[in-house]
C-alpha positions in Angstrom: 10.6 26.1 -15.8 7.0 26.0 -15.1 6.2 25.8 -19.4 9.2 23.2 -19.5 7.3 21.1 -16.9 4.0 21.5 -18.9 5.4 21.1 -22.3 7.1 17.3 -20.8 3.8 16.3 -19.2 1.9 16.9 -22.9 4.5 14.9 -24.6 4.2 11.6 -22.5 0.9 11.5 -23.3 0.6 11.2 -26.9 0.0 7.8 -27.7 1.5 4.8 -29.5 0.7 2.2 -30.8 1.5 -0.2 -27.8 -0.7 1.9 -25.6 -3.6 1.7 -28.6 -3.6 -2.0 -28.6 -3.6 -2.3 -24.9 -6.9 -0.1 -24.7 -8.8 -2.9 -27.3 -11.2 -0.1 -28.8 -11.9 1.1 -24.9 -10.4 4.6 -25.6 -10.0 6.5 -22.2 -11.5 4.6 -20.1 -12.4 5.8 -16.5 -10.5 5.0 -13.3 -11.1 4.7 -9.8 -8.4 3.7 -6.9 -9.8 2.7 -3.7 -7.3 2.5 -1.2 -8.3 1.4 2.7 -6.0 2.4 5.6 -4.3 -0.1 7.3 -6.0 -3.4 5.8 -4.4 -6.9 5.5 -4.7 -9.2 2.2 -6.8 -11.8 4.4 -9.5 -9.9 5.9 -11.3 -10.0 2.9 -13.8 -12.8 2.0 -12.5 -13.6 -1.5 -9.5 -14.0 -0.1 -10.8 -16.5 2.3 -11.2 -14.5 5.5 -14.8 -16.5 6.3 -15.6 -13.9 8.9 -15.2 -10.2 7.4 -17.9 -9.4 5.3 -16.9 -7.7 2.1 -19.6 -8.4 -1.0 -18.6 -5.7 -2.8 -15.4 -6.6 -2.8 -15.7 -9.8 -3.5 -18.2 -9.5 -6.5 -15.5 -7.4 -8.0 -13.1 -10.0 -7.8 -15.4 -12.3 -9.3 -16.0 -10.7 -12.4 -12.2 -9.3 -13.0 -8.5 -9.8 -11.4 -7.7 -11.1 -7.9 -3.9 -10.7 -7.7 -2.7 -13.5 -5.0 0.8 -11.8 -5.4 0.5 -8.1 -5.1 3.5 -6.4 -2.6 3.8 -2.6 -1.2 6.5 -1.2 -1.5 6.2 0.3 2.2 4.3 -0.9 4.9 3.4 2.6 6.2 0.5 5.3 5.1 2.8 7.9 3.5 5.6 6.2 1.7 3.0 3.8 0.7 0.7 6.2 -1.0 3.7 8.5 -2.2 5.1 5.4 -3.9 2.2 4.7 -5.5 1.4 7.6 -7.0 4.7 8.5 -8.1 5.9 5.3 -9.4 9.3 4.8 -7.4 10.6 2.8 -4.4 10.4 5.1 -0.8 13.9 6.0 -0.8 13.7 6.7 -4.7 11.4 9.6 -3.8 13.6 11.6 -1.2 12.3 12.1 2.4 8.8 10.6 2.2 10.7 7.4 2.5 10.0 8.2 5.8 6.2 8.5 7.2 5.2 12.3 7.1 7.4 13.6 4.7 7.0 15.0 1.5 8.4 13.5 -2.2 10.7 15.2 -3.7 9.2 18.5 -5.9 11.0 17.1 -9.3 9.0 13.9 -9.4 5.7 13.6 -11.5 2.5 12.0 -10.0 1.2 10.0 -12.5 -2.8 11.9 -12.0 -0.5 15.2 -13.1 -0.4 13.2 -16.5 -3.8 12.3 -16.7 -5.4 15.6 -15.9 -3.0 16.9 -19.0 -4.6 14.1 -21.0 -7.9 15.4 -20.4 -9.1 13.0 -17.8 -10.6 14.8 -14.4 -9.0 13.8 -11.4 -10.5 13.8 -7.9 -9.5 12.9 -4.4 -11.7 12.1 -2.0 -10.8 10.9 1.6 -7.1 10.8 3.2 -4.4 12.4 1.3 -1.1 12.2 2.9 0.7 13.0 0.0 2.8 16.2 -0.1 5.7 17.4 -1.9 8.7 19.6 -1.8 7.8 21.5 -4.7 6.3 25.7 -3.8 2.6 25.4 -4.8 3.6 28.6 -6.9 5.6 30.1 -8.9 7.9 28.5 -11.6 9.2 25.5 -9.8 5.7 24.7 -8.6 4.5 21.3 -10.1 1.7 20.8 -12.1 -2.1 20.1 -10.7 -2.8 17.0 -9.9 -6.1 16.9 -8.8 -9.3 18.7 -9.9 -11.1 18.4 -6.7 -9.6 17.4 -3.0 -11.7 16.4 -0.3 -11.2 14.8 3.0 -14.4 12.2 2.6 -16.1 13.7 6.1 -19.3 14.5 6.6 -21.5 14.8 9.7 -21.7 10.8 11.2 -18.9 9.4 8.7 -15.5 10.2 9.6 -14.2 7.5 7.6 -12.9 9.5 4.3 -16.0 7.9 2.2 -18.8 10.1 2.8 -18.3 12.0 -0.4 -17.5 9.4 -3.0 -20.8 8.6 -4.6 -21.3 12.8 -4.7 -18.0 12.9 -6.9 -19.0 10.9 -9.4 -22.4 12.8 -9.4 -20.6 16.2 -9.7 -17.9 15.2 -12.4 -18.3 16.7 -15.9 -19.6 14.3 -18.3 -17.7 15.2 -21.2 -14.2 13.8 -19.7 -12.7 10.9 -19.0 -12.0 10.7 -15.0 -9.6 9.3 -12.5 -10.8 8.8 -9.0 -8.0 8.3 -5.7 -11.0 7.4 -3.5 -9.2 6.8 0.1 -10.7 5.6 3.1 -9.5 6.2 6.7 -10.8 2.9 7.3 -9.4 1.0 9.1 -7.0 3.2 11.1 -7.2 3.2 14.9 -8.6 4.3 16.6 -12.2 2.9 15.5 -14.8 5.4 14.9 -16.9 2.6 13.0 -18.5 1.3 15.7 -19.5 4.6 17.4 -21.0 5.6 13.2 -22.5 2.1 13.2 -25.6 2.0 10.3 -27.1 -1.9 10.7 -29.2 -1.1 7.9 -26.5 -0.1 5.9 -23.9 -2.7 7.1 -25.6 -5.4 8.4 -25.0 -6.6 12.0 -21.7 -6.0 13.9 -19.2 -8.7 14.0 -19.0 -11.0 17.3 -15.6 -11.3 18.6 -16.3 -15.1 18.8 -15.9 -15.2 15.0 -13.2 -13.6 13.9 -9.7 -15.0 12.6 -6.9 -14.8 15.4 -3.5 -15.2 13.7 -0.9 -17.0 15.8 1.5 -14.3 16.8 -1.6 -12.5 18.6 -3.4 -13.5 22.3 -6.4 -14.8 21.8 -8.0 -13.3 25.2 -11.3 -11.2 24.6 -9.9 -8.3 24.2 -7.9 -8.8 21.0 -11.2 -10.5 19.6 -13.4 -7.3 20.8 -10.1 -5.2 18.9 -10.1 -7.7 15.5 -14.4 -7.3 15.8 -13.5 -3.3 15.7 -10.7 -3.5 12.7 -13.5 -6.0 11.0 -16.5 -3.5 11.6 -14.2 -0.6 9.1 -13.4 -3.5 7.0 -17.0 -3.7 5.9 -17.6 -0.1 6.0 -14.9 0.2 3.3 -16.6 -2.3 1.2 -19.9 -1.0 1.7 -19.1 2.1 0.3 -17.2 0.6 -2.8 -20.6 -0.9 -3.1 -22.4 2.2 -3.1 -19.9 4.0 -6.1 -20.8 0.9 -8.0 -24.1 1.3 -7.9 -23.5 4.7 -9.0 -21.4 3.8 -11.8 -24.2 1.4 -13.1 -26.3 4.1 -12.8 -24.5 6.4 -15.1 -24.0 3.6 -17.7 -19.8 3.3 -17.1 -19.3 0.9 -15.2 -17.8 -1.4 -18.1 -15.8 1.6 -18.9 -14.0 1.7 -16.0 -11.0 0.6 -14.4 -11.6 -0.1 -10.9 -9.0 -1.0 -8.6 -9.3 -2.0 -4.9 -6.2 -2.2 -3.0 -4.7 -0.8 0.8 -1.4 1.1 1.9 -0.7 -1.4 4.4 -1.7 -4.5 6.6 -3.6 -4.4 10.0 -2.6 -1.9 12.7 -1.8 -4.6 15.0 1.5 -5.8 16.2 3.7 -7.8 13.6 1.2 -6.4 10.7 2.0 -3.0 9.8 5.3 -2.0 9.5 6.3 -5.5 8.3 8.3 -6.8 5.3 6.4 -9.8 6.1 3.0 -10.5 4.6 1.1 -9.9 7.3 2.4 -5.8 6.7 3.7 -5.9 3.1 1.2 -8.0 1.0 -2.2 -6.5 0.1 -5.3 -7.2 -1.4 -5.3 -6.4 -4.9 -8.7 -6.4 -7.2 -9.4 -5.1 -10.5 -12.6 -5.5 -12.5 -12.9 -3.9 -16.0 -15.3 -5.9 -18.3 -14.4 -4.1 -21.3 -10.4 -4.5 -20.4 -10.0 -7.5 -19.1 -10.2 -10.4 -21.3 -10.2 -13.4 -18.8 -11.2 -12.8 -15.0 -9.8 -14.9 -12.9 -6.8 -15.0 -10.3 -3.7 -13.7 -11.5 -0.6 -15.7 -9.4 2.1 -13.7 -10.5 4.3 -11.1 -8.6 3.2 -7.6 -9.0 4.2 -4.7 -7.3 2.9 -1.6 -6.3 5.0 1.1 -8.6 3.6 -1.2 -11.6 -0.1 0.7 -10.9 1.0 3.9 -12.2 2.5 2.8 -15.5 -0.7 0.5 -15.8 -2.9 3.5 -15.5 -0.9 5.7 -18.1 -0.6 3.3 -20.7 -4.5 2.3 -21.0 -5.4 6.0 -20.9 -2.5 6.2 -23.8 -0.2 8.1 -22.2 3.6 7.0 -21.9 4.8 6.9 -18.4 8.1 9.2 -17.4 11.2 7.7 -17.1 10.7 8.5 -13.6 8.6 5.4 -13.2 10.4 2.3 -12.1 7.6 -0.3 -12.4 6.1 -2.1 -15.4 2.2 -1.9 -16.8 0.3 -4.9 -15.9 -1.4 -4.9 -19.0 -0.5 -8.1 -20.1 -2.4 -9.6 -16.9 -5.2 -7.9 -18.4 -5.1 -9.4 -21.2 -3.9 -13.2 -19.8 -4.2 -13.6 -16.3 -1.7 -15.9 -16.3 1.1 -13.3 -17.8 4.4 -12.3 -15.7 5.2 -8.9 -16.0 8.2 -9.5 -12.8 10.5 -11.9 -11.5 11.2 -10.1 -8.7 9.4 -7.8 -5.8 11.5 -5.3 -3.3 9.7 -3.6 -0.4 11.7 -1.1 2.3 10.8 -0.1 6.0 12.4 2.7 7.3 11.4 5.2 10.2 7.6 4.9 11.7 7.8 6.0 14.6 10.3 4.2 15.7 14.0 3.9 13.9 14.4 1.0 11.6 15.6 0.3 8.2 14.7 -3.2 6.9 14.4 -4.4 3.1 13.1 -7.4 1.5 13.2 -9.4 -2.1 11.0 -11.6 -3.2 10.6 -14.4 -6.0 8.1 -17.1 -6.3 7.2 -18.7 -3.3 10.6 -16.8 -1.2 11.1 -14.1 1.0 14.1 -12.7 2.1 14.5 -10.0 5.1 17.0 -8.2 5.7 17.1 -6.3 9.0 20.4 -3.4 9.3 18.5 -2.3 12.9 19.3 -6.1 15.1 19.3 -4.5 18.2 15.7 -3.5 18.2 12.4 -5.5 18.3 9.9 -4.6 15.7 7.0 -4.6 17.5 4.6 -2.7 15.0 3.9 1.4 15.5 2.9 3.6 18.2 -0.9 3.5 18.0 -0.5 -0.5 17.5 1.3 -0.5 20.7 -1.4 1.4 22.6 -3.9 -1.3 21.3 -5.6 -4.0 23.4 -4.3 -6.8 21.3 -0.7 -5.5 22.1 -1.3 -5.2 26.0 -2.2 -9.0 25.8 0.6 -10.1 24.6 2.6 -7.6 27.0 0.7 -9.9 30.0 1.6 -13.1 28.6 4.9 -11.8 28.3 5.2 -10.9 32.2 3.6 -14.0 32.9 6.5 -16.0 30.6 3.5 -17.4 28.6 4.4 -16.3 25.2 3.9 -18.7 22.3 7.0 -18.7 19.7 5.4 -17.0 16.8 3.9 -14.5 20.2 7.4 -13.6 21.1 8.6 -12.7 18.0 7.0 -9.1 18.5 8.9 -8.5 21.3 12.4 -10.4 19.8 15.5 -8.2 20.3 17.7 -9.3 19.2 17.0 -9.7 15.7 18.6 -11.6 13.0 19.9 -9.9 10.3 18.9 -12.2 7.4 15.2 -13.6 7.2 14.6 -16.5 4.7 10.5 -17.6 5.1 9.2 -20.0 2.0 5.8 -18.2 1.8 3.4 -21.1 0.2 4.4 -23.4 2.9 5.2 -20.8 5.5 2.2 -18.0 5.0 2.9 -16.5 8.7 6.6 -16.3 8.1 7.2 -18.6 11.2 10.3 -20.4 10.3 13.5 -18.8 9.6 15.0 -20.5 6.8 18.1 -18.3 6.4 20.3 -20.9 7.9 19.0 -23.6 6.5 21.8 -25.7 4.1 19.2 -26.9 2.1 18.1 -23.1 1.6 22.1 -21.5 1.0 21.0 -21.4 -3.2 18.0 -19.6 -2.9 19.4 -17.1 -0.3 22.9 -16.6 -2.1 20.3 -15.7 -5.4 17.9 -13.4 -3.4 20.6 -11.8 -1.8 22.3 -10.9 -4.7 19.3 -9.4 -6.5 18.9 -7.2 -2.7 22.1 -6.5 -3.1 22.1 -5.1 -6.9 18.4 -3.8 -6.8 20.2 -1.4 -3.6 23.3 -0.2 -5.5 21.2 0.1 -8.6 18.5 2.4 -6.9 20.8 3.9 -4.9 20.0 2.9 -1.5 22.1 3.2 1.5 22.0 2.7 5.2 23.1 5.8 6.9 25.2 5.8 10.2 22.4 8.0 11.9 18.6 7.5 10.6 15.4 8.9 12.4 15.4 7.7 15.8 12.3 6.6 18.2 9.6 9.4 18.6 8.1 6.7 20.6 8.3 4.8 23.5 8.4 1.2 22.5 6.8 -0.7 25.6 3.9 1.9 26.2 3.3 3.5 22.4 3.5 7.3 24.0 5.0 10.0 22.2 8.5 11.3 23.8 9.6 14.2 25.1 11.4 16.4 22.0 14.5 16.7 24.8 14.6 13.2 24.1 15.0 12.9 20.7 18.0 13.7 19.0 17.8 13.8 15.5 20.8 16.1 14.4 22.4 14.5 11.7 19.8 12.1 10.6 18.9 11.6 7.2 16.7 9.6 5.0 18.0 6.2 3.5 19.1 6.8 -0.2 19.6 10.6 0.6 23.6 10.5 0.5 23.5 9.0 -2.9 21.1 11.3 -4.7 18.7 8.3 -4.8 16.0 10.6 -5.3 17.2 11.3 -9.2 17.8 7.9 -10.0 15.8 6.4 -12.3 16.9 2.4 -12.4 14.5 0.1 -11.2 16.9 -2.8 -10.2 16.2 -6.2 -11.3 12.3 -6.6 -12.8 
């Protein structure tokens, strides 16, 4: 079994010629993923966030890709990062469509492919990938990285202390693929206690930072946003710092670098929302010798489309496990589709929810099969400051509209939010006559991209852990979970292989 699964991985990477003529002369060229914790598309400044300092980031977005478009397929850390690195939807990849739990062991990560192609892969920083598969023995699945780190060192708990040393250590005579993950910026903050000026620069004022509508703007939530905004710029510094090493070791042009995050802010209606506010991220990739044109790329991309990207310009044919496409053509022409369609899933975080969405161009649709609960963000996003402000307004019947929503119970069923127009997802459209076309059309591609993928909605899912007013973990006696299972589980959606509609 074990020489089957070795003899598989050998053959998808011999290359063809579509993979040759993607790579334009840059044969095997290096890649590094960042990936920050719990980070929201707009709180970075080339995405116009005026108050969150992020050079780094931004000079690499100036000189390559910034992808306006870019979707998770989870708004959680785990089925986020397992999607990613597999290449499949959550429920496509068996119980880690829930948070915490492993992929299944018959699915290959796409750094498995890479290391068999000669590249060295390392992880540095938060992990949170596991799989069903024994670590030995026949059935056990192949290596995936070279080195594993958690990114800690003595005065840096945020999962980047390491990075720069990586590159330092690597051999020289391979290619290499980096997973660099931060824990930034995961509650609760430890950037402001690790706090480096001269490093960073000063640390934010609450008075400037953005307040989005559906939070209290009382001091606390700025003091919390300040906090979130302090790891935000300890990310990029460090992205910074791996740069400068790059340079140093004359590859920088030779490398992919991509600069993306699992989810949005871990504040209420952020993560754990199909919304944008949880499900669209920051995407940035700079490659001088691979891409032709920088510039911004408007087009819908998804987050299973990095691994098949990855593969094919290190000339290695992705599995037929994948179910995204390469965005090698963006590379190329920044103004290239590669999908008409994006599809993201929330299921259990903490709390028990199952809630999927479509989208295409400027439309989202929601649809919500858990009505009779609010979705008021996870545990530790309940325990914040920014959520107890809105819990006061609430008792004091002082709620704005777009305020209340966190606390709405309950729901509708169907969502409809024109984006461009729309960009907090304010106004329910769903209802709307002048809407019914592009629901009927968005519905029906939810509705084949489910039975297509295999998705389901079982009678009995993962209940709360959690209590959902003050964010504490339950009593087990409390919890019944007999009988639950993972959405897609029934149907075997953990073999399936279709994508849906693309």
């Amino acid at each position: 079994m074990k020489m089957i699964q070795m003899l598989a991985v050998v053959l998808l990477c011999l290359p063809d010629a579509q993979a040759e003529a993607a790579t334009a002369g840059a044969s095997q060229p290096n890649v590094i993923l960042f990936i920050a914790d719990d980070v929201s598309w707009n709180d970075y400044g080339c995405y116009g966030n005026s108050a969150a300092r992020t050079p780094n980031i931004d000079a690499l977005a100036a000189g390559g890709l910034r992808f306006d478009r870019a979707i998770l397929t989870a708004s959680s850390c785990s089925p986020s990062r397992s999607s990613i690195i597999t290449g499949r939807y959550p429920h496509n990849n068996g119980r880690a469509a829930e948070l915490h739990q492993p992929i299944s062991g018959h699915l290959p990560w796409f750094p498995e492919i890479l290391r068999q192609h000669g590249y060295f892969t390392a992880l540095s920083g938060k992990h949170h990938m596991t799989s069903t598969a024994p670590k030995d023995g026949p059935d056990a699945r192949p290596t995936a990285f070279d080195h594993v780190d958690g990114g800690r060192a003595p005065g840096n708990s945020g999962g980047h202390a390491n990075w720069v040393q990586v590159l330092k250590d690597r051999p020289t005579d391979k290619p290499f693929f980096c997973w660099f993950a931060a824990y930034d910026a995961h509650r609760d903050w430890d950037g402001d206690k690790q706090w480096n000026a001269v490093q960073f620069g000063p640390l934010h004022p609450p008075k400037d930072v953005i307040v989005p509508p559906f939070l209290a703007d009382e001091a606390e939530t700025r003091q919390d946003l300040a906090s979130y905004y302090n790891e935000v710029t300890r990310f990029d510094h460090f992205i910074g710092q791996v740069v400068q090493e790059l340079r140093r070791q004359q590859v920088l042009d030779t490398t992919l670098i991509l600069v993306m995050a699992d989810n949005g802010r871990p504040f209420p209606r952020a993560k754990t929302r199909l919304h944008d506010s949880g499900m669209k991220t920051g995407l940035v990739a700079h490659w001088p010798q691979g891409i032709n044109s920088p510039g911004i790329v408007s087009s819908l991309v998804s987050a299973i489309d990095l691994a098949p990207t990855i593969l094919e310009i290190a000339g290695c044919k992705a599995p037929e496990t994948f179910q995204g496409v390469s965005l090698t053509p963006v590379f190329r022409d920044p103004s290239a589709s590669v999908r008409q369609y994006a599809f993201s899933e929330h299921n259990w975080h903490d709390y028990e929810a199952h809630g999927r969405s479509v989208r295409n161009g400027n439309f989202l649709l929601v649809r919500n099969s858990r009505t009779a609960l609010p979705w008021q963000g996870p545990a530790d996003s309940v325990r914040s400051p920014s959520h107890k402000a809105l819990l006061e307004r609430q008792s004091a019947g002082t709620l704005t509209p777009a305020q209340a929503d966190v606390f709405q119970a309950p729901r509708s069923d169907i969502e409809l939010f024109d984006t461009a127009s729309d960009p907090q997802q304010l106004t329910n459209l769903a209802n709307d006559p002048k809407f019914s076309d592009v629901k009927s059309k968005l519905l029906a591609a939810l509705n084949r991209w489910a039975e297509e993928t295999h998705d389901s909605v079982p009678e009995k899912i993962s209940p709360d852990g959690f209590d959902r007013r003050t964010g504490q973990r339950l009593p087990k006696s409390a919890v019944n979970s007999e009988g639950a299972i993972t959405p897609g589980q029934d149907r075997n959606a953990d073999h399936v292989n279709a994508p849906g509609p693309r």
